[in-house]
N, C-alpha and C positions, 0 to 999 in steps of 0.2 A: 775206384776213382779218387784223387788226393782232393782234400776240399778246394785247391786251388782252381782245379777244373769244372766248378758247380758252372752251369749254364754249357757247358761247354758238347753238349749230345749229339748235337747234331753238325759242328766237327768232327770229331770222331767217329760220328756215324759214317760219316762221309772220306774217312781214311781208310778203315776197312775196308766197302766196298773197293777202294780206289787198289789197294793193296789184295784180295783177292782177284782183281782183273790183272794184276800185273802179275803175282805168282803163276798165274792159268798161261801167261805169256803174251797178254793183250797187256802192254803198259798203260800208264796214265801220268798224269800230272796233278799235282793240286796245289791251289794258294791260299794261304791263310793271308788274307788283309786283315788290317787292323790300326785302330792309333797307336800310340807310344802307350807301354806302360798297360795297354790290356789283355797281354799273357799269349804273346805268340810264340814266344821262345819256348816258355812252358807246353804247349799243344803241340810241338816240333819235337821237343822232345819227349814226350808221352808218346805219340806214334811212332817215334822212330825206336822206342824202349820195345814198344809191341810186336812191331814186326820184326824186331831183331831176334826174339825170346826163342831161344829152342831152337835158335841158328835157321828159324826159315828163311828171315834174308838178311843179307852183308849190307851194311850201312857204311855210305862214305859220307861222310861231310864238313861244312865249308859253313865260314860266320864269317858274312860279308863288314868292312869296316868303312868310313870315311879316307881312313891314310894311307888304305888299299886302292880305293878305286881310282886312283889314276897310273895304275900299272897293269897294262893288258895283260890276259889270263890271268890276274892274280887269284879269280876265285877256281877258276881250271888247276891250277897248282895245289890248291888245300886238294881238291877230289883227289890228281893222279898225284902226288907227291914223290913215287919212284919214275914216274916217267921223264928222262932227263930232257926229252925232246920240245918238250912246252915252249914258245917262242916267247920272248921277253919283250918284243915289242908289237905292236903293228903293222900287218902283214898287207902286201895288195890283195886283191876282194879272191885273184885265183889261189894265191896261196894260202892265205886264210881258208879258205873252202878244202884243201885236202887236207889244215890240220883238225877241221871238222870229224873231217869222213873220217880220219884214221884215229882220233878218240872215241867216236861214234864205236868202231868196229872193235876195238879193245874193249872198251865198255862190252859189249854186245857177248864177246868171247866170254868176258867175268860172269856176265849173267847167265852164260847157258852152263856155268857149272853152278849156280847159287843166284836166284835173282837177289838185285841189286835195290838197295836205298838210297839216292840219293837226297840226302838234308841239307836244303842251304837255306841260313837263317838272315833275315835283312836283307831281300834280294835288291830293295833300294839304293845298296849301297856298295853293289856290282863296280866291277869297271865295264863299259863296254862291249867288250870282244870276248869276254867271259857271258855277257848279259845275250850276244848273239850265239854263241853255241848253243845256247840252253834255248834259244825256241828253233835251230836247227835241229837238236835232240826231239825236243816235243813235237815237233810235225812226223818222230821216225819211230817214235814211242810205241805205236798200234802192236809193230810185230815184236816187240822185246819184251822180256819178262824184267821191267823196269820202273819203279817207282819213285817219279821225282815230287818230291813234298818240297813247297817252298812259302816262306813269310817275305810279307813287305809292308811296310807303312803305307798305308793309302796316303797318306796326306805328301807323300816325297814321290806318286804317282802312282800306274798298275801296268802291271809288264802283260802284254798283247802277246800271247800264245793260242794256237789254234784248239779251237774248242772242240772239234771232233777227239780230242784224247785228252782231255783234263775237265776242269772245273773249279772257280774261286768260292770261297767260302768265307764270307767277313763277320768277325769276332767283335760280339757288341759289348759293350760296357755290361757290367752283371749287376743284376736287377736288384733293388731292395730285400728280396725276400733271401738272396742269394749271401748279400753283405751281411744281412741280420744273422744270417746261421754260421757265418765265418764269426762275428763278433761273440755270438752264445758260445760257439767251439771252445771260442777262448775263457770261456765263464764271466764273459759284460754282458749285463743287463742292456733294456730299452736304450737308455738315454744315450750311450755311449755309441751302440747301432745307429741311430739318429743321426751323430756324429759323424759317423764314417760314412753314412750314405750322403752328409751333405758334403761330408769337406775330401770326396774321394771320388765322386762322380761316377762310379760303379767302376773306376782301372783296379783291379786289384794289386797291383805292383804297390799303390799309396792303399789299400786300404790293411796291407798288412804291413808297410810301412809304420802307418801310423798308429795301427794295433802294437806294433813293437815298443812305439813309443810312450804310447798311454802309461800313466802310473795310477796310484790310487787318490783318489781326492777330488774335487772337484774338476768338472768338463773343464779342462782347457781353452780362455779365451784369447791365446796370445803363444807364440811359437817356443818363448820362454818357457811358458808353465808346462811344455812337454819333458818327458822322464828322457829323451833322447834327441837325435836328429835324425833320425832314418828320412822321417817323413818330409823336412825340410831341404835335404838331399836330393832325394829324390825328383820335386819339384826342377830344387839350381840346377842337377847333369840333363834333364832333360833340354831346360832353356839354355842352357851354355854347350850343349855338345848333340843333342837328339831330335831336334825340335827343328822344321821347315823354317827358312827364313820369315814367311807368311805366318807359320804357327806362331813363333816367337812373336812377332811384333801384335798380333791379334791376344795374346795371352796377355805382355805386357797392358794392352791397353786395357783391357779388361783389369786386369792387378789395378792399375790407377785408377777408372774413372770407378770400382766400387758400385757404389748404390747409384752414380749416374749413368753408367751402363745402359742402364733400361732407355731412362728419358733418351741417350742421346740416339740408340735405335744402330740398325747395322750400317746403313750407309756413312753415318755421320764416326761413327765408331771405326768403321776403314778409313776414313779421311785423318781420324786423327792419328790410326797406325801407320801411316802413307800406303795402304792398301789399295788399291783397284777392287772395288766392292762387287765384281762380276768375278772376280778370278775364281779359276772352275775348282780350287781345292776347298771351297769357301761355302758350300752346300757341305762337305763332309765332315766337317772339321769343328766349325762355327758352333754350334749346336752344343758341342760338346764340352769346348772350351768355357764357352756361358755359364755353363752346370759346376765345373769344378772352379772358374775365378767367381764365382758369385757368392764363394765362403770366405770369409776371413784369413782365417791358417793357409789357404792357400795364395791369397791375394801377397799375404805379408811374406811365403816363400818366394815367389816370383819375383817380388821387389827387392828382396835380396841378392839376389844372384845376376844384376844390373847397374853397371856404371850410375855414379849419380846423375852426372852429367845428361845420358842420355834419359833419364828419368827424369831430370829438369826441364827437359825441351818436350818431353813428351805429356806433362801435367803441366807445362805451358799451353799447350794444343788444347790440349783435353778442355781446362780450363777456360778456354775463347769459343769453344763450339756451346760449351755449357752455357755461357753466358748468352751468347746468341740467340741460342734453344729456348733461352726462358728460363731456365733451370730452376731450384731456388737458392738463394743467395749463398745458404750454408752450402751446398755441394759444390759451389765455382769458390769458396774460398778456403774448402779444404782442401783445392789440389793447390794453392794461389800460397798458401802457408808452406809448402814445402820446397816453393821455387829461392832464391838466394834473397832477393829483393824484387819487390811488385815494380816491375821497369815501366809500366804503363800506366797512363791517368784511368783506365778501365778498369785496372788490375785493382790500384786504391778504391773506388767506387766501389765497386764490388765488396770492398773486404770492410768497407765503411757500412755497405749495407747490411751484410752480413750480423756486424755487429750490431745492427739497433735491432731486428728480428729475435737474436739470440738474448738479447736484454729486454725487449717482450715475453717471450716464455721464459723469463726466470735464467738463464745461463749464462749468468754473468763474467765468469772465470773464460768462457767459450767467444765470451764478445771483447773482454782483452787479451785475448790472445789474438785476435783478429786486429782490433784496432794497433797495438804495438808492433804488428809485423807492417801497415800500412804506413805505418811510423819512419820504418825501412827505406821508403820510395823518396826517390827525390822530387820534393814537392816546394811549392812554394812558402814564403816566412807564414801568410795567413793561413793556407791547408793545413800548415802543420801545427799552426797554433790552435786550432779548431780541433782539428785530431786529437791533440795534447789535451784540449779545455774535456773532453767526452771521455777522455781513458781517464782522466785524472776525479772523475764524475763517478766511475766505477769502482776505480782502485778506493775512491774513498772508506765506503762503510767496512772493508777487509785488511785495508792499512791506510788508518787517518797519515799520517806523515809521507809515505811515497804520494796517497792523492797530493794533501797538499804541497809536496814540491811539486808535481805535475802541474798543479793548476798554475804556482809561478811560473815555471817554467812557460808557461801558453801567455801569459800575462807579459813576461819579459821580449817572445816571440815577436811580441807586436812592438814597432814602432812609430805608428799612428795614434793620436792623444784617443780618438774617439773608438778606436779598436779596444785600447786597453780599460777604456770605461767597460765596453761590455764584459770583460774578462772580470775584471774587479768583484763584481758583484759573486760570484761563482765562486770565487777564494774568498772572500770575507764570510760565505755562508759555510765554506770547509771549515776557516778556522775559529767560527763561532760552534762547530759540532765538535769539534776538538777542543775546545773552553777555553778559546782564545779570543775574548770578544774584543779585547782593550786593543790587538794587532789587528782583527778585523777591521776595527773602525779609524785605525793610524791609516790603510790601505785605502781604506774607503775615501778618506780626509787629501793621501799625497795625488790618488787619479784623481780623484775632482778638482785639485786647486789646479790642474793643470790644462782643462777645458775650457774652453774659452765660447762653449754653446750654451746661452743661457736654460735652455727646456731640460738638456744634459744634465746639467748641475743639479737641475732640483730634483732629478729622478734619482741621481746617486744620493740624494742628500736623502730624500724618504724612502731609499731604501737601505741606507746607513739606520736611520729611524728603526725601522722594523729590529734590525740587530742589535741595534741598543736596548732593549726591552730586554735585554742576556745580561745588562748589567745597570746595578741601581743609577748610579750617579749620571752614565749616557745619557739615560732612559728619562731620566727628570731636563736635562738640558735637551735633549731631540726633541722631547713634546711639548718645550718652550718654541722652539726653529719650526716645531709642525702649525704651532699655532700661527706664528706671521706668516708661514707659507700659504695656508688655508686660504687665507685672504686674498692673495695675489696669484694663487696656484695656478695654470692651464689648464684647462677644463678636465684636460686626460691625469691630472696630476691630484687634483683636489680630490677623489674620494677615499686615497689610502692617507693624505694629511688628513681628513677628515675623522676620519677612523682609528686613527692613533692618538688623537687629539681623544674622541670618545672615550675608547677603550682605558687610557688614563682616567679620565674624569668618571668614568665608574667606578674602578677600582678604590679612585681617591674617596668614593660615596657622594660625588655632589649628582647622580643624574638615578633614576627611576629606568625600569624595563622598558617601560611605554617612549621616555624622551629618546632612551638608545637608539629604538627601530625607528622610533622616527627619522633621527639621521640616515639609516643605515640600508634602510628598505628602497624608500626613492631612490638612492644613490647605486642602488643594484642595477638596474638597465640605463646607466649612464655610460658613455664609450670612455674604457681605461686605456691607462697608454701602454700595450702589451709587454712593456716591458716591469712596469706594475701590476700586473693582474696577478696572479698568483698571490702577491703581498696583499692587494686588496681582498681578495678573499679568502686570507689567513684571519685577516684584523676582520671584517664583516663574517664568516664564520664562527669567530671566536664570537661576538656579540651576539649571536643569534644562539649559539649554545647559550651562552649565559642567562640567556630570556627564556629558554627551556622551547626553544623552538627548533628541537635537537636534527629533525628530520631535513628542515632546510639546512641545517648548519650541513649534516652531511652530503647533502646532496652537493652542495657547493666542493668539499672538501673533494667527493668523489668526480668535478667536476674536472679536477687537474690530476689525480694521483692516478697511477697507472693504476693497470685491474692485475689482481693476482694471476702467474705466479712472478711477476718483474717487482722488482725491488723501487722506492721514490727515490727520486734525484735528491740527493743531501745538499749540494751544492745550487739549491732556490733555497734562498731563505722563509719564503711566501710557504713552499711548500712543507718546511719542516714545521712548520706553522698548523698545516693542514694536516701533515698526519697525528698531531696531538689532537686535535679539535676532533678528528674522526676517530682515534682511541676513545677520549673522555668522554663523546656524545654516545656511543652505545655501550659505554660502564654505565653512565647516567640512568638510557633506558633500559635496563638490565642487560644486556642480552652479552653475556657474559663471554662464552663462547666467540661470540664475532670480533669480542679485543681480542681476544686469543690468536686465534685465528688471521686475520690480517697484521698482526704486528710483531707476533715471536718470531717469525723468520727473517723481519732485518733486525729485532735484537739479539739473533743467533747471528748472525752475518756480522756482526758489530762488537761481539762479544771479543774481550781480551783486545782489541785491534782499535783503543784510540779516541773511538768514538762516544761521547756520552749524552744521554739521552735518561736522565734520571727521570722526568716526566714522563717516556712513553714505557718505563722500567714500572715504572708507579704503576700506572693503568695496569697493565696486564700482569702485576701483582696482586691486584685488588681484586682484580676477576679470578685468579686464581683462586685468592682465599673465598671470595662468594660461593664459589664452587665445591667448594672444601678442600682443596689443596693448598693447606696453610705452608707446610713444610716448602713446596716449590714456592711460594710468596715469597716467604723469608729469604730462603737462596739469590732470589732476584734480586732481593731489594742489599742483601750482604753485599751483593755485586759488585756493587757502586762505589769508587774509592772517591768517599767524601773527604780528603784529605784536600784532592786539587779544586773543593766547592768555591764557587765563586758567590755574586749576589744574584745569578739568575734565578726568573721564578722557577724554574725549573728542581732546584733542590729543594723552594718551598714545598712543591707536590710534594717532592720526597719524603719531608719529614710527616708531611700530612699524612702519605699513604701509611707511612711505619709505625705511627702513633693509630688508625684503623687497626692495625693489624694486633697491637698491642692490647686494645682496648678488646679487639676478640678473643684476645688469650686471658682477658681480665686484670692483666698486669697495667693495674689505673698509675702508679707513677710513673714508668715506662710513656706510658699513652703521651701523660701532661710533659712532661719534658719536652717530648718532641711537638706536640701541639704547641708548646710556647714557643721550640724554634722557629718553628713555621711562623708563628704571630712576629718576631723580632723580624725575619726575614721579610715578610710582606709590608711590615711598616717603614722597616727600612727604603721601600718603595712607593711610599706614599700608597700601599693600599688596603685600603681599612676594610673594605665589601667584602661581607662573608659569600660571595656571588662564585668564588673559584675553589677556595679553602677556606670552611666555618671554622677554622679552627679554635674560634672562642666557643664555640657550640661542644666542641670537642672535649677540652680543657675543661670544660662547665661540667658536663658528666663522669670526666676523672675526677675533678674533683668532688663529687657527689659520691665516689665510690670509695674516696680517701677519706671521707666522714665533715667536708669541707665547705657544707652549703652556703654559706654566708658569702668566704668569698667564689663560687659557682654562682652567684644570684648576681654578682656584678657584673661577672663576665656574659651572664647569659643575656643582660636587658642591655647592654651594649652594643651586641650582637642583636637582641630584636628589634632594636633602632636602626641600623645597619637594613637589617633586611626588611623592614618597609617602606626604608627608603626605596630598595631594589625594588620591591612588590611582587616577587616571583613566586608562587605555593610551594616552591621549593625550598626555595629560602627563608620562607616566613616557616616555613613549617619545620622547620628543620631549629630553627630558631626559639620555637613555641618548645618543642620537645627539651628544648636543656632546660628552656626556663621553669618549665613542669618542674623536670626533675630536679631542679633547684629548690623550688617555694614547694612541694609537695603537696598534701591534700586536697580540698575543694580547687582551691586556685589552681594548681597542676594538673586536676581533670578538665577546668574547664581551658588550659590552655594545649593541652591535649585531644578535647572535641574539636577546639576551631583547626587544631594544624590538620586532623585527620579530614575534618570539613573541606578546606583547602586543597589538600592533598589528592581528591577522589576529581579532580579538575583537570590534573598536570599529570605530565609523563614521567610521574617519579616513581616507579613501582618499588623499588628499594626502600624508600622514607617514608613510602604509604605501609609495608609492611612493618617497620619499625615501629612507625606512629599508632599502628594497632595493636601492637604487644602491649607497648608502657599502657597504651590506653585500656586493654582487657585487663590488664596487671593493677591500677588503678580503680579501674569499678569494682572490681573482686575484693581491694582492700579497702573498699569504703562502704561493701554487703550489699552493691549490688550485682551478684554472682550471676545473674543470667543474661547480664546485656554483657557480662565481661568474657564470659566464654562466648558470645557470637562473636564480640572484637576478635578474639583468639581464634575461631574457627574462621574466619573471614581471613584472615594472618597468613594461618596454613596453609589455607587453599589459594591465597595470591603467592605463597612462595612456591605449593607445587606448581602452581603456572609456570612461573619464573624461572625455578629450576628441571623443570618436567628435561628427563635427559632426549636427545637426540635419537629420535625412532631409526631413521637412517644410517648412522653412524655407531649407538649402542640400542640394539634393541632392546636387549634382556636387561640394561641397565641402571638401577633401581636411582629412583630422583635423592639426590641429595645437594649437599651444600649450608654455609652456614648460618642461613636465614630458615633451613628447615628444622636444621638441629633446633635453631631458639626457640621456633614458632611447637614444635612436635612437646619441648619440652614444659612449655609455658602448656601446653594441653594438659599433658600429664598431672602438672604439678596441681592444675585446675580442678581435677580428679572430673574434665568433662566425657562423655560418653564415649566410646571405640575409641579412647587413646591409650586404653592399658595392654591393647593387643593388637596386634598389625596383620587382622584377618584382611583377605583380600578371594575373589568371585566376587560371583551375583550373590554367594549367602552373604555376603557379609555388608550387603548392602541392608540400610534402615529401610522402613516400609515408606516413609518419605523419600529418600534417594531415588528409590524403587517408582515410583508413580512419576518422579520427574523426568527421568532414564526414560522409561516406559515410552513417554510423550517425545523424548527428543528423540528416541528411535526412528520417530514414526514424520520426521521433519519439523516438528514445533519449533518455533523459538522461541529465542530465553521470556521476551515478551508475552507471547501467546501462554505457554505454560504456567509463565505468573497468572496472566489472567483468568486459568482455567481453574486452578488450584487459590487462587486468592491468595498469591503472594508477592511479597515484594520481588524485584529483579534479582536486587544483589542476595537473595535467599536462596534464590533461585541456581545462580552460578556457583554457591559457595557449594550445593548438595552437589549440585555436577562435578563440582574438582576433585570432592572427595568422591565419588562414585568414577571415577576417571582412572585415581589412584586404584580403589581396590578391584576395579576391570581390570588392569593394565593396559590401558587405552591409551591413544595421544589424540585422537578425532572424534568428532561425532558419527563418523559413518559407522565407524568400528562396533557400536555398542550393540545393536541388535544381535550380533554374531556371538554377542560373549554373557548375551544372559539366558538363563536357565528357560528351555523350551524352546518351542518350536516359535521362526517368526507371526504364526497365525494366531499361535496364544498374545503375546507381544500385543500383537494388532488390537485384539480382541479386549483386551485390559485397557486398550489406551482409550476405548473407545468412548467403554463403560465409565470410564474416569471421564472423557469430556461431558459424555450425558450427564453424572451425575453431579457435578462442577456445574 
C-alpha cells in the first residue's frame, strides 16, 4: 500500500469484497464520499489498478468535470467512446429509457466475455442523464459481473442508488498518527508533523503539498517563508474552481474572522458568510473547515485566492457581529484595519478603543496603527483633533518630531480658543522632551493670550510654570507669576502655585524639610483642578522625595503613571515630572533593580528617536553601576548628546551622575569637573540645596583625593550649612561625610559618628553603607581596630542586603555590586576574620552565627535572640547577613533546611541555648 493510502483499510477492504461479488457475476456498486483534497481520486485509482492486474477485469473510465456537465451523456461518452449512437441531447423519458436498456445490454455482452470496471471519478460533477443511467445500471447490477466504483464530494451532495447492490464508504480526514509517519517518510522531525497536522487538517492532497514545500530552517510562519507554492495552490484551485458555493463562503469566513471564529460561534459565522445556518451540507463540512482555517498558512491561502473587494464587504460583516458579540476591541479592529476606510462612527470607536487596550499592555506600534487608520474616517474637525492629540501621544517617545507635528497638527484642528488651550498643554510637554522649552512656553504664552476665561488663563499659566523649571531664566520669572498667583489663585489652582513657589524656595535654601511638608501635606486632600493634578503631584512628589519620605512620594507618582508593560504619556508635563520622582526615590532607597526595571524600556523606546531625558538616563545609570555594571552606566550616560544642553535641571543630574560614576573609577579630576558643572548649573538656578545634587559634597572628596583639603574643607562647611538648613539625615549625613574627609582625624570621626548616628533613622541605605566604611576606615586609623571592623562588618552585611541578587529571577547568582566590592575590600584590607576566604555551608559558619541561625530557625526574632544571647540587635542582624551569605539563603524559612543535621538536632541546640541564656 503507497503511504498515500495509510488510513485507508477499510476502503479497500470494502472494494475487494465488492469486486469479488461482481467477478462471481453478482455486481455491485460502491461510493467513496469524501471532501475535497482527502484522496478519493487516489482510492479509485488504487482499486481500479487492482482489479485490472492480471487482466481479471476491463476497466472503463470516466472523470467527471464542471464544463461537462451541462451536456447530456457527456459522462456515458468517456465509458462507450466507440459507440457513435450516444444521443447529444435530451431525450423524452420513452426514449431515454431504450438508450438505457441498449447500453445496459452492450455493457452486459462486454462483461460476459471479461467482467467489467466501471471508474467514474467526481460523480458530482455528472450531467444529469449520465447521472440517471448509472442508477438504472445499479438497480440491474445483481445479475452482471459488473463493478461500478464511483467518488463524489459530499459536500456538492450523495447520489441515491439502491442499496440492495452497493454501499458508500466516506473517507475521513487521516489521523495524526497517519500525518506524523508521512512527515518521518520524509526524514521531519516532531515539530514540522505538528505543522502539517495543524495546518492540513488530516487532507492529504495539502499535507504533502506542503511537505513539498517545506525547506530547511525554521517552521514557517507566513506563506512567504515556504521553499514553494504547492501548498498555497492548492488552497486558491480548491476556493476558485472545487469548493461548494456554501464551502467557499464558510471557508472564506473562517480565513477572516481568524481567532474570532470561536467567539462569534456557528450561527453568527453563517450570517456573516450569508449562510442559512440549518443548510444540510453544514453538519458535514463545518467541522472540518474549522480544523484547517484555524491555522494561519491556511487562513493567509484562502485570502488570497479572493477579490479584495469581496473580502472588504466580508470583514466589514465579520467585523459588526464582532463588535455586537462583545468581542475584544483588538479582534473587531483587526478586520476594521483592512477595510479602505472605517465608514462608520462604530467603526472609529472601535479602533479608538482598540488603541487604548493595546497601549495598556505595552503595544504601542499595534495602537497606532489603529489609531491612524481611524484617522481615515470622515470625522468631525474635534474627533479628529482628539484622534490626532493621542496618536501624536504615542508616535512621541519613537519619533519626537512626527509626534510633535501631530500634536500641531490636533492644535491647529481646532478652532475654538478653549479647545486649543486643552491641546497646548500636550505639545509644549512634547517639545519641552524634545529640549525645546523656550517654543514650548512661546505656545504656551500665544494660546493663553487668546482666552478670554479668566480660571483658563491661570491654569495655562501654572502649567507653563511647571515647564519652565526646563529652563533657568523661565523658571526664575514663573515663580515670580506663581507667587502673585498663590494669593489670588481658585482654590483648584493654588496648590500647584503653591508648590512651585516651595519647590523654588528650597532649592534657593531659604525653607527646612519640616516648613516644606508643611505646605505640602495639608494641601494633599484639597480638590485640584483635574486639569492640574498630575502637575500638582509632580511638584508635591518631588517635595516629599526631597524630605526622604520616598514611599509617599511614590505612591503619589504610581498614583497617575500607568502600571507596566504600557509606556507614560510624554505629552503631561506633570507626568514626566513623576516618572523622575519614581526613578530617583527608589535609587535613593536602594532598590536598584526596580530603576531598572520600570524605566529602561522607555529609555529603549526613546533611544536615537529625539527624545531626551538626561535625568531618567542618570537614574538608571546609577543603578547600573550600584549593581556593578559600570560599563552599561557609561554607555547610557555617552548617550546623551550634550551638545544640544540647555539650562535644564535635568543635565545638572547628568553631570552629577557622571562625576558618581567617575569617583567609582577613582578618577577624582574627572569626578570634580563635572561635580562643578553640576554646581555652575544649579546656581545658575538659584539652587544652592544640596537636597537634589550635593555636588559640593562631591567635589569635597575629589578634592580630598587630588591631595586638596583645604580648599574641600570650604566646600564641605558650605554644604553642611545647606543641609541643616534642609535637616534631612540624608543630607546632613551626606554633608558630615565630605567634611570628615576634609578636616580628617578626631574631628572627621566625630563627624562621621553623628552622620552614621543620623543615618540609622532614614531611608538611606546607600549613605548608611558609605558612612560606615569611612567610619570603620577611621577608627582603624586612629587604633581603635575593633569598633572599626564592626563598622565594616555592619557595611558588608547592609550591602549584602542591598544587593542580595533576585531568588526569582537569578537563583544561582552570587550578590555583587559596587558597594560590596568597597565593603568586601575594606574587610580584607582590615585583616578581620573570614574575609580572606569566601567559605560558604553551615561549616563556614562562626560558633556565634551558628547559635543565632540555630534560634531563627526555630522562629526567634531578631529581638528575642538578642535577648536570649545578651546581645545587641544590630549584632544580631549583622551575624545573620553573614550567615545568609554563606547558606545561600535569601529567607528566614530557608535556613533550617541548609544546616548540618537533622531539624531535631537544630531544635535541640536551640533549646539548650535558651536554657542556658
Amino acid at each position: 500500500m503507497g503511504s498515500v493510502l495509510l488510513e485507508r483499510e477499510e476502503a479497500l477492504a470494502a472494494a475487494v469484497r465488492a469486486g469479488e461479488s461482481a467477478r462471481s457475476g453478482a455486481g455491485r456498486w460502491l461510493v467513496f464520499g469524501a471532501a475535497a483534497g482527502t484522496g478519493r481520486t487516489t482510492v479509485l485509482r488504487e482499486v481500479a489498478g487492482r482489479e485490472a492486474a492480471g487482466g481479471a477485469m476491463r476497466v472503463l473510465r470516466a472523470d467527471c468535470s464542471p464544463e461537462e456537465s451541462g451536456f447530456p451523456f457527456a459522462l456515458v461518452r468517456q465509458l462507450f467512446p466507440e459507440d457513435g449512437e450516444v444521443p447529444f441531447a435530451d431525450l423524452p423519458a420513452a426514449e431515454e429509457q431504450m438508450v438505457f436498456h441498449r447500453l445496459v445490454t452492450r455493457l452486459a455482452r462486454t462483461a460476459d466475455r471479461r467482467p467489467v470496471l466501471l471508474a467514474v471519478d467526481d460523480l458530482h460533477d455528472a450531467d444529469m442523464a449520465s447521472r440517471r443511467w448509472l442508477g438504472y445500471l445499479a438497480r440491474r447490477l445483481a445479475d452482471l459481473p459488473v463493478l461500478l466504483v464511483l467518488t463524489e464530494c459530499r459536500e456538492k451532495g450523495t447520489a441515491v442508488l439502491p442499496s440492495a447492490t452497493g454501499t458508500s464508504v466516506v473517507l475521513r480526514p487521516l489521523g495524526p498518527e497517519a500525518v506524523a509517519r508521512l512527515v518521518s517518510a520524509r526524514g521531519h522531525g516532531s515539530d514540522w508533523a505538528e505543522l502539517c497536522i495543524r495546518a492540513c487538517a488530516g487532507n492529504p492532497v495539502l499535507v504533502h503539498a506542503l511537505l513539498a514545500d517545506l525547506r530547511e530552517g525554521p517552521l514557517p510562519r507566513s506563506l512567504s517563508e515556504l521553499g514553494g507554492s504547492r501548498y498555497r495552490d492548492a488552497i486558491v484551485h480548491w476556493i476558485r474552481a472545487r469548493a461548494t458555493p456554501w464551502s467557499r463562503r464558510l471557508a472564506l469566513a473562517l480565513a477572516v474572522a481568524g481567532g474570532g471564529a470561536a467567539l462569534l460561534g456557528g450561527a453568527l459565522l453563517h450570517e456573516a458568510a450569508g449562510l442559512r445556518p440549518d443548510h444540510r451540507a453544514a453538519s458535514a463540512g463545518a467541522s472540518a473547515l474549522r480544523r484547517l482555517f484555524s491555522h494561519p498558512l491556511a487562513r493567509e491561502a484562502a485570502l488570497a485566492a479572493v477579490d479584495p473587494a469581496e473580502l472588504c464587504a466580508l470583514r466589514g460583516r465579520i467585523a459588526r457581529l464582532l463588535d455586537e458579540r462583545g468581542a475584544p476591541t483588538a479582534d473587531v479592529a483587526a478586520q476594521l484595519l483592512h477595510l479602505d476606510r472605517p465608514g462608520e462612527e462604530w467603526m472609529t470607536q472601535s479602533l479608538e478603543d482598540a488603541a487604548e487596550d493595546a497601549v495598556r499592555g505595552g503595544r504601542v506600534d499595534e495602537a497606532t496603527a489603529f489609531l491612524r487608520h481611524a484617522l481615515t474616517a470622515p470625522l468631525t474637525p474635534g474627533r479628529r483633533a482628539g484622534l490626532t492629540l493621542r496618536l501624536g501621544a504615542l508616535e512621541l517617545p519613537r519619533s519626537a518630531d512626527a509626534g510633535i507635528r501631530r500634536l500641531r497638527a490636533a492644535l491647529e484642528l481646532h478652532a475654538d480658543r478653549h479647545e486649543r488651550a486643552a491641546v497646548a498643554p500636550a505639545l509644549g510637554a512634547a517639545l519641552v522632551a524634545r529640549g525645546r522649552t523656550d517654543t514650548a512656553m512661546r505656545v504656551m504664552s500665544q494660546v493663553g493670550s487668546a482666552v478670554d476665561d479668566g480660571e483658563l488663563v491661570r491654569v495655562l499659566q501654572t502649567t507653563a510654570a511647571v515647564m519652565a523649571s526646563h529652563d533657568a531664566v523661565a523658571w526664575r520669572n514663573a515663580v515670580a507669576r506663581m507667587r502673585e498667583l498663590a494669593a489670588t489663585a481658585p482654590a483648584a489652582v493654588e496648590p500647584l502655585a503653591c508648590g512651585l513657589v516651595t519647590e523654588y524656595e528650597v532649592g534657593n535654601g531659604r525653607l527646612s524639610a519640616a516648613e516644606a511638608l508643611g505646605r505640602v501635606l495639608p494641601r494633599l486632600a484639597a480638590p485640584v483642578d483635574p486639569r492640574l493634578r498630575d502637575g500638582w503631584l509632580g511638584t508635591a512628589a518631588t517635595l516629599l522625595q526631597w524630605a526622604d519620605r520616598l514611599d509617599e512620594a511614590r505612591a503619589l507618582a504610581e498614583e497617575a503613571l500607568p502600571a507596566p508593560p504600557a509606556l507614560p504619556d510624554l505629552t503631561d508635563i506633570g507626568r514626566q515630572c513623576l516618572i523622575s520622582v519614581r526613578a530617583e526615590a527608589a535609587l535613593w532607597a536602594g532598590d536598584f533593580r526596580r530603576v531598572i526595571a520600570e524605566n529602561a524600556p522607555l529609555l529603549d523606546a526613546c533611544a536615537g528617536q529625539g527624545i531626551r531625558m538626561p535625568h531618567l538616563a542618570s537614574m538608571v545609570a546609577l543603578a547600573h553601576c550600584e549593581l556593578g555594571h559600570r560599563a552599561h552606566a557609561q554607555r547610557l550616560l555617552a548617550g546623551l548628546d550634550e551638545e544640544s544642553a540647555d539650562s535644564s535641571w535635568e543635565w545638572n543630574e547628568l553631570h552629577y551622575a557622571r562625576a558618581s560614576l567617575h569617583m567609582a573609577e577613582g578618577n577624582w579630576q574627572a569626578a570634580l569637573d563635572d561635580y562643578l558643572s553640576c554646581g555652575r548649573g544649579q546656581s545658575a538656578r538659584d539652587f544652592v540645596s544640596p537636597v537634589a545634587t550635593p555636588w559640593r559634597s562631591g567635589a569635597a572628596l575629589a578634592l580630598v583625593g587630588l591631595g586638596q583639603p583645604a580648599r574641600a574643607l570650604d566646600l564641605a562647611e558650605e554644604e553642611l550649612r545647606h543641609a541643616r538648613t534642609w535637616g534631612t539625615p540624608r543630607t546632613v549625613s551626606r554633608a558630615l561625610r565630605a567634611h570628615a574627609a576634609a578636616v580628617g582625624g578626631r574631628r572627621g570621626l566625630e563627624s562621621l559618628s553623628e552622620a552614621a548616628a543620623v543615618l540609622r533613622t532614614a531611608p538611606a541605605p546607600v549613605e548608611l553603607v558609605e558612612t560606615l566604611l569611612d567610619l570603620g576606615h577611621a577608627r582603624i586609623h586612629v587604633g581603635n581596630s575593633r569598633k572599626g571592623r564592626e563598622d565594616l562588618h555592619e557595611a558588608h552585611a547592609l550591602a549584602l542586603r542591598l544587593l542580595a541578587p533576585d531568588p526569582t529571577e537569578h537563583p544561582d547568582a552570587p550578590a555583587t555590586g559596587r558597594l560590596l566590592r568597597a565593603t568586601g575590600k575594606a574587610l580584607r584590607a582590615s585583616g578581620a576574620r573570614g574575609t580572606r576566604r569566601h567559605a560558604t555551608g553551615s561549616a563556614a559558619l562562626t560558633r556565634a552565627e551558628r547559635r543565632i541561625v540555630e534560634l531563627a530557625a526555630q522562629g526567634q526574632t531578631n529581638a528575642q535572640i538578642g535577648e536570649v544571647l545578651h546581645l545587641a540587635r544590630r549584632t544580631v542582624e549583622t551575624h545573620l547577613t553573614n550567615a545568609y551569605r554563606k547558606l545561600g539563603v535569601t529567607r528566614r524559612t530557608q535556613l533550617a533546611s541548609r544546616l548540618t543535621g537533622t531539624g531535631t538536632a537544630v531544635s535541640s541546640s536551640a533549646r539548650s541555648l535558651t536554657t542556658s541564656g
